[in-house]
PDB file of N, CA, C and O in Angstrom:
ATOM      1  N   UNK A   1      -0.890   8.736   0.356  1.00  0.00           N
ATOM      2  CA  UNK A   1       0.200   8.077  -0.343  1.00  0.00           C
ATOM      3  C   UNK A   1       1.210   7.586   0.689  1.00  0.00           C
ATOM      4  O   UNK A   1       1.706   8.402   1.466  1.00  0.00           O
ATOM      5  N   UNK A   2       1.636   5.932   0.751  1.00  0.00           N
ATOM      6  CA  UNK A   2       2.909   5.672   1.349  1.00  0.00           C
ATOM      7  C   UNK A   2       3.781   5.587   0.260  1.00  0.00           C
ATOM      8  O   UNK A   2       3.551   5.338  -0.923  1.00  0.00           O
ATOM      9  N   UNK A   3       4.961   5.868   0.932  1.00  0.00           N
ATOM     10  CA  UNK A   3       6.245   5.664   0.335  1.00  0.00           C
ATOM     11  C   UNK A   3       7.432   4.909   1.435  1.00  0.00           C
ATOM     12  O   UNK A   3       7.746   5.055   2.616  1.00  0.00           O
ATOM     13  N   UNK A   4       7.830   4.099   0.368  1.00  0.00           N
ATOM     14  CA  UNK A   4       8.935   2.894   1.355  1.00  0.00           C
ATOM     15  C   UNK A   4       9.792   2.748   0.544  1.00  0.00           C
ATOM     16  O   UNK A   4       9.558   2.933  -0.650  1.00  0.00           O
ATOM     17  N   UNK A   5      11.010   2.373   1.004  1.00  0.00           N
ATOM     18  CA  UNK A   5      12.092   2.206   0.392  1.00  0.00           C
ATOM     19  C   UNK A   5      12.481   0.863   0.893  1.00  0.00           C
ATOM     20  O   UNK A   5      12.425   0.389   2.028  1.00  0.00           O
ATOM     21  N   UNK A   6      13.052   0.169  -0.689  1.00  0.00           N
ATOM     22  CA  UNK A   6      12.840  -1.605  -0.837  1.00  0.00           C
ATOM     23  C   UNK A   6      13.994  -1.517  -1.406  1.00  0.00           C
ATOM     24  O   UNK A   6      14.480  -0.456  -1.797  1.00  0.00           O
ATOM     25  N   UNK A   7      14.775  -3.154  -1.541  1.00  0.00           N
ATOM     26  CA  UNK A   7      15.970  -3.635  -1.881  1.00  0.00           C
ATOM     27  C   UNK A   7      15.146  -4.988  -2.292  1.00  0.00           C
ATOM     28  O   UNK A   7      14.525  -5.697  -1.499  1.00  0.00           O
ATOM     29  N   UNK A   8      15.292  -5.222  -3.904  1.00  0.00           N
ATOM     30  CA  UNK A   8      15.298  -6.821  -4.602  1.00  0.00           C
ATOM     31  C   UNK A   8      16.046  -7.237  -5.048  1.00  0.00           C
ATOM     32  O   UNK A   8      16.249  -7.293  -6.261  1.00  0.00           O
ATOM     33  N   UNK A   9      16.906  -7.804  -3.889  1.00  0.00           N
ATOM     34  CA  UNK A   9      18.241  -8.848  -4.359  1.00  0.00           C
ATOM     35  C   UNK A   9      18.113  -9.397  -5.575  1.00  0.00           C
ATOM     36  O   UNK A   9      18.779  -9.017  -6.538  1.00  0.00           O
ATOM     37  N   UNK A  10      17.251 -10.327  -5.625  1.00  0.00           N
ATOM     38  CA  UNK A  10      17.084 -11.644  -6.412  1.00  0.00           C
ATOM     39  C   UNK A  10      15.722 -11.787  -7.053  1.00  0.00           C
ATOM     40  O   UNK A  10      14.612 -11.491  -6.609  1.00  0.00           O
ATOM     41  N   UNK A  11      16.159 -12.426  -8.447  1.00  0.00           N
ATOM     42  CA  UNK A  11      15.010 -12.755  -9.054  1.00  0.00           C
ATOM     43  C   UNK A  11      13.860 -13.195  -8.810  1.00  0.00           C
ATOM     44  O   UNK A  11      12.956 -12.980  -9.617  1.00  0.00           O
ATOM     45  N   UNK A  12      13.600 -14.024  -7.456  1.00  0.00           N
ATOM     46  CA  UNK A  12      12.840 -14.758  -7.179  1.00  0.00           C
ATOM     47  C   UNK A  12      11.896 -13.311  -6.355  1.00  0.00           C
ATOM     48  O   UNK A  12      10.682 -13.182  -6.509  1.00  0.00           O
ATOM     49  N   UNK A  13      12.787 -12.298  -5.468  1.00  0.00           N
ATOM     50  CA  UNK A  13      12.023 -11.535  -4.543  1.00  0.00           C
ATOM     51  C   UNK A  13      11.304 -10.748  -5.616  1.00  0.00           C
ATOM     52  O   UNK A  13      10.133 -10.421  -5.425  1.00  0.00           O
ATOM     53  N   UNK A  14      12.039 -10.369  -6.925  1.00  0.00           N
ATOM     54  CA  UNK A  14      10.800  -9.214  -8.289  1.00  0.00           C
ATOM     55  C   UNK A  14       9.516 -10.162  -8.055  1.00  0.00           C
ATOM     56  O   UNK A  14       8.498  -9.675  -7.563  1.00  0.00           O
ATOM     57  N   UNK A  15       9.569 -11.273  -8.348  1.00  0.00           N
ATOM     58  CA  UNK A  15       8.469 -12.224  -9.223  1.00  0.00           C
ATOM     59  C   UNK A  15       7.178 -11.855  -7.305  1.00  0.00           C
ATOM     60  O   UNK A  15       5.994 -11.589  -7.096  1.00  0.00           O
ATOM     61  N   UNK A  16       8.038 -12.014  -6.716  1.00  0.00           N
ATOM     62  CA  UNK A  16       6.883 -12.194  -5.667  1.00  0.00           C
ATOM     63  C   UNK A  16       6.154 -10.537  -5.369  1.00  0.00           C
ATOM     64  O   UNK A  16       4.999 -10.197  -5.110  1.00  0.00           O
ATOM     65  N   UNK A  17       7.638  -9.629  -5.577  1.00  0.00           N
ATOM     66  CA  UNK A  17       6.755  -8.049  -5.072  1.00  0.00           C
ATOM     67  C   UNK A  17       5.936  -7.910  -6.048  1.00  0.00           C
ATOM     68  O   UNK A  17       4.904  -7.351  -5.676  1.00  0.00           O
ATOM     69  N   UNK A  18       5.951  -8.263  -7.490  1.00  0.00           N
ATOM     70  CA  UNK A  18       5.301  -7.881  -8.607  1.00  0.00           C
ATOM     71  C   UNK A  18       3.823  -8.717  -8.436  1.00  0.00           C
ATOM     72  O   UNK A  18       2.863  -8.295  -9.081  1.00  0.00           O
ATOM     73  N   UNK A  19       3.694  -9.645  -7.751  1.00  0.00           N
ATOM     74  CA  UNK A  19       2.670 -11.011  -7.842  1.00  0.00           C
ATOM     75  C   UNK A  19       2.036 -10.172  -6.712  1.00  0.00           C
ATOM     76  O   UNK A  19       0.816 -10.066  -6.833  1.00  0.00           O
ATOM     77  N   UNK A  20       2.486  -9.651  -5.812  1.00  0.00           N
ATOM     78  CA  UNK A  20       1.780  -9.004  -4.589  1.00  0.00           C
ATOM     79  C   UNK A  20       1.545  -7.641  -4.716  1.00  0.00           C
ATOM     80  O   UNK A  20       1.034  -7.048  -3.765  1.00  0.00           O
ATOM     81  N   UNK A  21       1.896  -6.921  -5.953  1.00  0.00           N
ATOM     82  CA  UNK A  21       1.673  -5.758  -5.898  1.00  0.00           C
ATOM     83  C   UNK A  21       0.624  -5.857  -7.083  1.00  0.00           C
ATOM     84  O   UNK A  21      -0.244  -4.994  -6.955  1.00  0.00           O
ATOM     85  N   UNK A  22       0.505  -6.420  -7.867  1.00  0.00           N
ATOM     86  CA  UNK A  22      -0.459  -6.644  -8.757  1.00  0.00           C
ATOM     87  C   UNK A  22      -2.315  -7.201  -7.958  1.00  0.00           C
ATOM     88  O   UNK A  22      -3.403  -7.098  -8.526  1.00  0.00           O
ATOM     89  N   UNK A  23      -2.072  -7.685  -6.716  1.00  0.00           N
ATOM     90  CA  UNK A  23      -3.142  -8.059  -5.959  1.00  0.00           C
ATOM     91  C   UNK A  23      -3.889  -6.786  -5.223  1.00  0.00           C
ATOM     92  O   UNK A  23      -4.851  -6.811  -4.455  1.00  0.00           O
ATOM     93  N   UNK A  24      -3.181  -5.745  -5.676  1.00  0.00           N
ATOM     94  CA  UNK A  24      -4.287  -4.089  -4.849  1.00  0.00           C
ATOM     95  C   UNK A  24      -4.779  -3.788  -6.035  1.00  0.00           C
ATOM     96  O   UNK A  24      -4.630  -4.126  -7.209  1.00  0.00           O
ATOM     97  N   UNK A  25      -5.311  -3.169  -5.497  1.00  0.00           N
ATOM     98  CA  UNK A  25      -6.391  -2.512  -6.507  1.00  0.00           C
ATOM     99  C   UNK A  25      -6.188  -1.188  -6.628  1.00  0.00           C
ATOM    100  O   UNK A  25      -7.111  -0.590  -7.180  1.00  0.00           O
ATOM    101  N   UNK A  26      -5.092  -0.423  -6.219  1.00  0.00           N
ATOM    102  CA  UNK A  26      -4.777   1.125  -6.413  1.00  0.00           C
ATOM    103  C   UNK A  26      -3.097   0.838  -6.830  1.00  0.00           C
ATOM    104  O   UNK A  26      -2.372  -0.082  -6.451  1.00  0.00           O
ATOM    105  N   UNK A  27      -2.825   1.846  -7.639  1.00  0.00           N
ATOM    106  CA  UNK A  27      -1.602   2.311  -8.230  1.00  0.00           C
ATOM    107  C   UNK A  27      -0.307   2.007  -7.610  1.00  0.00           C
ATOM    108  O   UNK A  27      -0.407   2.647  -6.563  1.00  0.00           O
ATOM    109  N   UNK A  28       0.834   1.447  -7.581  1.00  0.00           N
ATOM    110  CA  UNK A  28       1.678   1.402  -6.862  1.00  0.00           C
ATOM    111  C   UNK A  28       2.922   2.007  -8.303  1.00  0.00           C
ATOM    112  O   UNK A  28       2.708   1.809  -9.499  1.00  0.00           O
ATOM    113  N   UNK A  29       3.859   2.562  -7.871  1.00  0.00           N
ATOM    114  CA  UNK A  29       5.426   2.400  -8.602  1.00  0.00           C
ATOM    115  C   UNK A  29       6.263   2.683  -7.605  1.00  0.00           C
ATOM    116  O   UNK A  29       6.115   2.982  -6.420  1.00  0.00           O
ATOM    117  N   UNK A  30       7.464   2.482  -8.544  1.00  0.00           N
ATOM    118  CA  UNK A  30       8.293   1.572  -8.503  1.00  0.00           C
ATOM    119  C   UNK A  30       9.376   2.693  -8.798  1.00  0.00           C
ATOM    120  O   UNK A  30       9.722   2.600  -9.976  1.00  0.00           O
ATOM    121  N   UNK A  31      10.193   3.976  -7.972  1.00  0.00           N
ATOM    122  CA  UNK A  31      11.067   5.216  -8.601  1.00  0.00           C
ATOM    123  C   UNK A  31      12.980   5.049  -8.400  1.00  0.00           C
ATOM    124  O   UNK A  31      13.396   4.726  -7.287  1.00  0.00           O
ATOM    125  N   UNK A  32      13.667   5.219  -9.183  1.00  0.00           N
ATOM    126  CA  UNK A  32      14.587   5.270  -8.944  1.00  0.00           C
ATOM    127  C   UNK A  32      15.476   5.949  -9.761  1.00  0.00           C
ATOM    128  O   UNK A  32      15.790   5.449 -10.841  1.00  0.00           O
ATOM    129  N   UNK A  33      16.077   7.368  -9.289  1.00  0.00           N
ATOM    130  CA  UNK A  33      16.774   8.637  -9.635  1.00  0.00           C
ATOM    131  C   UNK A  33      15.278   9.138 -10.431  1.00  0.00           C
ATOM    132  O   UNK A  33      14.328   9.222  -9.652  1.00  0.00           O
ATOM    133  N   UNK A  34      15.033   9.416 -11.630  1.00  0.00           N
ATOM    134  CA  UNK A  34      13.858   9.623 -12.554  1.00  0.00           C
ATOM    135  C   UNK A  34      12.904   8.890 -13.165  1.00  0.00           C
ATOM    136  O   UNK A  34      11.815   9.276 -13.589  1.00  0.00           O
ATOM    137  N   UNK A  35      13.466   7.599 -13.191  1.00  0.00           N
ATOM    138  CA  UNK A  35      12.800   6.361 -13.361  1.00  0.00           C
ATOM    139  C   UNK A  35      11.716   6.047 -12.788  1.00  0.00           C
ATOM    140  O   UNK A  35      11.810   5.264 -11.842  1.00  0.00           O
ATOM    141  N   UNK A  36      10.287   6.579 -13.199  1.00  0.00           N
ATOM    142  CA  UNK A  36       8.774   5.734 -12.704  1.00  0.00           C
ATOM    143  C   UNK A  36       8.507   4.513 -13.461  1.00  0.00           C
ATOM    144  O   UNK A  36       8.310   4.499 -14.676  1.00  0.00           O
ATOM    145  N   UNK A  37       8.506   3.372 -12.610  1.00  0.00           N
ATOM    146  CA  UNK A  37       8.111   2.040 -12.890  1.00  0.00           C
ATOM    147  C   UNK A  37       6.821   1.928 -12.705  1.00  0.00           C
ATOM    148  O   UNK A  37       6.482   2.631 -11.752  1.00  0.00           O
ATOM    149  N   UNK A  38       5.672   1.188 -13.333  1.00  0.00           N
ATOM    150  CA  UNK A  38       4.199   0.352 -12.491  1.00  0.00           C
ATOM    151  C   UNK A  38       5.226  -0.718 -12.028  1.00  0.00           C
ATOM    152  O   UNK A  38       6.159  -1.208 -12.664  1.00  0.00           O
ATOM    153  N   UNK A  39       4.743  -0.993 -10.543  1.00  0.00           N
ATOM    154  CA  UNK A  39       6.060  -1.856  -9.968  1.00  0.00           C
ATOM    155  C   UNK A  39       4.594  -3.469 -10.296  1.00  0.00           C
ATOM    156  O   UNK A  39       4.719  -4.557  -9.734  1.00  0.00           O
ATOM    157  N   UNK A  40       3.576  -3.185 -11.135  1.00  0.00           N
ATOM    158  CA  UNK A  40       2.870  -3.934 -11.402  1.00  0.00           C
ATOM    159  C   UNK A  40       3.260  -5.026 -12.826  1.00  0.00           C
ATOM    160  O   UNK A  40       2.740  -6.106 -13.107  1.00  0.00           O
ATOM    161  N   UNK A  41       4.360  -4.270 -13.551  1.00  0.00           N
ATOM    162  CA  UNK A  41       5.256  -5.051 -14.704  1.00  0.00           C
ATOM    163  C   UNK A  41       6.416  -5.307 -14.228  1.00  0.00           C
ATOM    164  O   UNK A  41       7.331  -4.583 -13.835  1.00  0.00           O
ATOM    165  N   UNK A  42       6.245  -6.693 -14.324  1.00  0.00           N
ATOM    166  CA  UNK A  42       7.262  -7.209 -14.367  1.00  0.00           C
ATOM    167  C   UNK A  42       8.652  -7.129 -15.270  1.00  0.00           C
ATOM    168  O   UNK A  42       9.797  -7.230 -14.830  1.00  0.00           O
ATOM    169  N   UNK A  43       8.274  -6.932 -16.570  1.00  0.00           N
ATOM    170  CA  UNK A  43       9.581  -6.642 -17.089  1.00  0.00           C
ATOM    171  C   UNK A  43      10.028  -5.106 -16.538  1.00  0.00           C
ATOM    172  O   UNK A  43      11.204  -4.782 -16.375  1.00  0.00           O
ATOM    173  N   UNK A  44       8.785  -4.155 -16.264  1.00  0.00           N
ATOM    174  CA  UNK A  44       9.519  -2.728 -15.730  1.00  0.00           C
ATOM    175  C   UNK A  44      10.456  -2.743 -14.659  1.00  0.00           C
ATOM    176  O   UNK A  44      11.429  -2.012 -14.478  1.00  0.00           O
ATOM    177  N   UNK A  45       9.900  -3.940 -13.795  1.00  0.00           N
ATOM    178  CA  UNK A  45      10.641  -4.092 -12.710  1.00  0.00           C
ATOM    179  C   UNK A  45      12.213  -4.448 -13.105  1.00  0.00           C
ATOM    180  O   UNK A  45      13.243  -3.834 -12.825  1.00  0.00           O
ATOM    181  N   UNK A  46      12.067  -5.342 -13.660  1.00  0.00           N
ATOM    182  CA  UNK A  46      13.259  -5.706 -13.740  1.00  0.00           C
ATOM    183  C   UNK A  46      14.111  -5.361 -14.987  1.00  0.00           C
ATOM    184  O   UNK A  46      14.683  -6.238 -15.635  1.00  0.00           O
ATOM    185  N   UNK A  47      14.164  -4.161 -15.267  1.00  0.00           N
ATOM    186  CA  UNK A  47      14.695  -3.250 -16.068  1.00  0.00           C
ATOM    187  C   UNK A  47      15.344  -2.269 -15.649  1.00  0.00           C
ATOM    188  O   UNK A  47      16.172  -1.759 -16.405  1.00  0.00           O
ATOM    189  N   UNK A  48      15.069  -1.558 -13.862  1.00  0.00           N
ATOM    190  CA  UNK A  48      15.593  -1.085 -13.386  1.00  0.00           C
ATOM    191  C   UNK A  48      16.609  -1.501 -12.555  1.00  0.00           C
ATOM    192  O   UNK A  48      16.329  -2.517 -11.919  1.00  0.00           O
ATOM    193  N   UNK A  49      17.665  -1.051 -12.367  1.00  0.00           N
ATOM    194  CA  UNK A  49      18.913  -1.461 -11.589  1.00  0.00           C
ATOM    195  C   UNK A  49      18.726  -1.953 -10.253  1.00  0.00           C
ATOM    196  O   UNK A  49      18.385  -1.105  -9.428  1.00  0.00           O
ATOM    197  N   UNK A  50      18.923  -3.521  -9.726  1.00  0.00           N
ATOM    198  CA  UNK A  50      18.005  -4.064  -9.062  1.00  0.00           C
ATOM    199  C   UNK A  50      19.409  -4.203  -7.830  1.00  0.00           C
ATOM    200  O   UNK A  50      19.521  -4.872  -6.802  1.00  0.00           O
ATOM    201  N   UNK A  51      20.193  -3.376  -8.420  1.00  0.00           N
ATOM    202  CA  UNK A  51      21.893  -3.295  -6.824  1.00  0.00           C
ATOM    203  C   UNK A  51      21.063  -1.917  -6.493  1.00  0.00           C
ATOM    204  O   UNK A  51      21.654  -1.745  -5.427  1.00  0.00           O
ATOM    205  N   UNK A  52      20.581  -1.315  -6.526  1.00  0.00           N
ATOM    206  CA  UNK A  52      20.048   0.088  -5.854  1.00  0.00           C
ATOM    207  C   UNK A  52      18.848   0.159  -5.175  1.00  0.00           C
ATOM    208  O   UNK A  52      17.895  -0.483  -5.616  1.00  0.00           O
ATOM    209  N   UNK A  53      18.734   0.809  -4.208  1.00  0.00           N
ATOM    210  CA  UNK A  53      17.356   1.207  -3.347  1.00  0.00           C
ATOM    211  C   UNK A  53      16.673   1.728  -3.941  1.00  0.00           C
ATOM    212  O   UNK A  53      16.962   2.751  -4.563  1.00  0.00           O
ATOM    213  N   UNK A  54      15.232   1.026  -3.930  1.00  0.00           N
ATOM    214  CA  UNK A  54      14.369   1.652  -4.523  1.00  0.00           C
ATOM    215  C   UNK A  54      13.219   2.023  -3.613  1.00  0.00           C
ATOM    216  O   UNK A  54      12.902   1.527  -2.532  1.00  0.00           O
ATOM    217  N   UNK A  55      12.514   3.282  -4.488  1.00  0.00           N
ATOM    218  CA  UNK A  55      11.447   3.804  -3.547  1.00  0.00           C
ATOM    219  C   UNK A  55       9.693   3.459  -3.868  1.00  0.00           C
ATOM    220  O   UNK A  55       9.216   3.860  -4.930  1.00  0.00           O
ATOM    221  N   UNK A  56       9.121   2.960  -3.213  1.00  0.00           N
ATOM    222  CA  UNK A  56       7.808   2.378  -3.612  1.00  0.00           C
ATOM    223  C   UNK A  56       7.056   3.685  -3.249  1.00  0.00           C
ATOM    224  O   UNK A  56       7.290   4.483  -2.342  1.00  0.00           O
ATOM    225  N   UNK A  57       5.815   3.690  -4.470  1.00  0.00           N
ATOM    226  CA  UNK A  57       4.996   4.562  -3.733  1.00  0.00           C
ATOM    227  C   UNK A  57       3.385   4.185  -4.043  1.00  0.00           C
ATOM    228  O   UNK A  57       2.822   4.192  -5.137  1.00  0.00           O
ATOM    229  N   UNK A  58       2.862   3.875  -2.805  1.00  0.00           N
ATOM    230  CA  UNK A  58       1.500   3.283  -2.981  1.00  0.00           C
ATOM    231  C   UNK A  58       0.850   4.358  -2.754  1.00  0.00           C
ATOM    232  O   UNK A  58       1.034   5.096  -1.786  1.00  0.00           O
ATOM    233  N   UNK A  59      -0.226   4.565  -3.927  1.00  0.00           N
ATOM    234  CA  UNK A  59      -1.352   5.197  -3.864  1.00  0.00           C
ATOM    235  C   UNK A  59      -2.643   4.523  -3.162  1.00  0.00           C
ATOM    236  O   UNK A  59      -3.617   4.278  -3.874  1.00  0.00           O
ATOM    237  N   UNK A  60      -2.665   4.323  -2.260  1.00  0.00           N
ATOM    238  CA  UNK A  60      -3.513   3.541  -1.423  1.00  0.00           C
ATOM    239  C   UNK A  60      -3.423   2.763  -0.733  1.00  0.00           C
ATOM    240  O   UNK A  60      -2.600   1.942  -1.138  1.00  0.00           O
ATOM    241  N   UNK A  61      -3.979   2.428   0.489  1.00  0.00           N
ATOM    242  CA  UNK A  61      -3.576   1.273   1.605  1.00  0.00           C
ATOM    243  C   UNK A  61      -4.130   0.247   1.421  1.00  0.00           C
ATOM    244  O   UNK A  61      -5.285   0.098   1.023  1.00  0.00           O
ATOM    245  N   UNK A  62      -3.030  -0.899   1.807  1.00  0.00           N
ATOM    246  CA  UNK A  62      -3.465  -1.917   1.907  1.00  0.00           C
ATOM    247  C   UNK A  62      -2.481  -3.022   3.275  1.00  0.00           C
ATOM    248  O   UNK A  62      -1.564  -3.803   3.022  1.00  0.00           O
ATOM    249  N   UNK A  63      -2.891  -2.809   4.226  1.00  0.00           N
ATOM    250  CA  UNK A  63      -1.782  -4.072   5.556  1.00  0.00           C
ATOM    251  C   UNK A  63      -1.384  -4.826   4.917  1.00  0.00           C
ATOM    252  O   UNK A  63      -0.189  -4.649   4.678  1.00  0.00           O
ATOM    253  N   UNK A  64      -1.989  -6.019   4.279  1.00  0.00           N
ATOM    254  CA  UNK A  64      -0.873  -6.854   3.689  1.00  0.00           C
ATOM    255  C   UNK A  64      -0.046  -6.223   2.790  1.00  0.00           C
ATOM    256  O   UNK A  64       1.025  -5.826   3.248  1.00  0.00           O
ATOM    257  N   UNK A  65      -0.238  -6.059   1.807  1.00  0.00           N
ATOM    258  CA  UNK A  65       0.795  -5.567   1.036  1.00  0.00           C
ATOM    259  C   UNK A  65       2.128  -4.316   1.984  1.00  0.00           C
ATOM    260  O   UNK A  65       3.312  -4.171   1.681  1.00  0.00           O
ATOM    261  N   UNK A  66       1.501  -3.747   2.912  1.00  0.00           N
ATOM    262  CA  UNK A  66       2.475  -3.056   3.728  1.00  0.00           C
ATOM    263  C   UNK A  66       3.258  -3.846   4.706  1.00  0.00           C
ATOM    264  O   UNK A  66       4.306  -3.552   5.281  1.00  0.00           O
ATOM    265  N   UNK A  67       2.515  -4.929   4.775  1.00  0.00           N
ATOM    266  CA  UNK A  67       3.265  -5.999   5.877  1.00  0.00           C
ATOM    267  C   UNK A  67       4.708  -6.337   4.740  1.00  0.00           C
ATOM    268  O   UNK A  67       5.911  -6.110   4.862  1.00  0.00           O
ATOM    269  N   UNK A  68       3.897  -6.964   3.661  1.00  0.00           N
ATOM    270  CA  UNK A  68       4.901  -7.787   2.423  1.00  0.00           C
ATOM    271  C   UNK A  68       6.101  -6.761   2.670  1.00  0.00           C
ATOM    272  O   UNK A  68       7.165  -7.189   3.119  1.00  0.00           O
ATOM    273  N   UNK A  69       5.931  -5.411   2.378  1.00  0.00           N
ATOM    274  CA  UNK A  69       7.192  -4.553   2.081  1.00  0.00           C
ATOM    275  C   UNK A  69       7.976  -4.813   3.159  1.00  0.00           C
ATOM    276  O   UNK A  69       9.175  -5.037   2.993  1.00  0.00           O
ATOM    277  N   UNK A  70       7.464  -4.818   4.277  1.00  0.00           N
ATOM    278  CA  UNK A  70       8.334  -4.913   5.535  1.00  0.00           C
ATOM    279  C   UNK A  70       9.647  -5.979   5.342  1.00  0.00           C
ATOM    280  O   UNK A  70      10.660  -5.881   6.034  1.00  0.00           O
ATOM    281  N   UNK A  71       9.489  -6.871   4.437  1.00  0.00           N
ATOM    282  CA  UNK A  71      10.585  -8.272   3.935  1.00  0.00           C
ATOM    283  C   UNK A  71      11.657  -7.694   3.686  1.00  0.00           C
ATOM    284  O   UNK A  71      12.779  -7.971   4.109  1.00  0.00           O
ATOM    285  N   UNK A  72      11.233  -6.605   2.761  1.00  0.00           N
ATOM    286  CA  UNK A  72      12.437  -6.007   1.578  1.00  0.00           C
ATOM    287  C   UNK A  72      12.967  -4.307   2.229  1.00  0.00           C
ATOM    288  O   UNK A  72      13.759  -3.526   1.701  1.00  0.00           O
ATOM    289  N   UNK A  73      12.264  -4.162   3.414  1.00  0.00           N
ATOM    290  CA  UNK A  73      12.284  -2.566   3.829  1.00  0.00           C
ATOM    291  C   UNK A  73      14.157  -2.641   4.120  1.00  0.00           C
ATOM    292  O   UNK A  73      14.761  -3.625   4.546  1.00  0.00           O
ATOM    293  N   UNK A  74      14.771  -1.273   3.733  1.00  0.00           N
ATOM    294  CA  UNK A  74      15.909  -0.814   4.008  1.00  0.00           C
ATOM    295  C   UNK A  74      15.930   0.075   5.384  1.00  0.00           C
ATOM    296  O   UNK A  74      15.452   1.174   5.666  1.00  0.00           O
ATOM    297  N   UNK A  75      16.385  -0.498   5.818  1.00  0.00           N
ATOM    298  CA  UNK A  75      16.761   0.599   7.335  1.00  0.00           C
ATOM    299  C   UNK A  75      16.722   2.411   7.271  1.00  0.00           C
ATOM    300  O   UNK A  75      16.973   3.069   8.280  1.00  0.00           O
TER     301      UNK A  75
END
């Protein structure tokens, strides 16, 4: 399991993590305080409070998609 912690400013960055996280083929969400998202819905996504850090957690590897996070990674 990775886990990364992401920031989605803007509407446009959901539509693309959701479009790229929907392209693996193993489990990803999407956690924030108690909140488990499939960071694979889009409306889940963007239901959660999108001013806060959120924590991704991929059940499986994939480089691109770990590259993608690197866009949105929080220090």
């Amino acid at each position: 399991m990775i886990e990364r912690q992401i920031k989605l400013p803007a509407t446009e960055d959901v539509k693309e993590f959701v479009t790229e996280a929907s392209r693996c083929d193993f489990d990803i969400d999407v956690f924030y305080n108690r909140v488990v998202i499939d960071a694979k819905s889009i409306l889940g996504v963007f239901s959660m409070d999108l001013t806060r850090v959120l924590t991704v957690k991929c059940f499986g590897r994939d480089e691109k998609f770990l590259n993608f996070l690197n866009k949105y990674a929080v220090a």
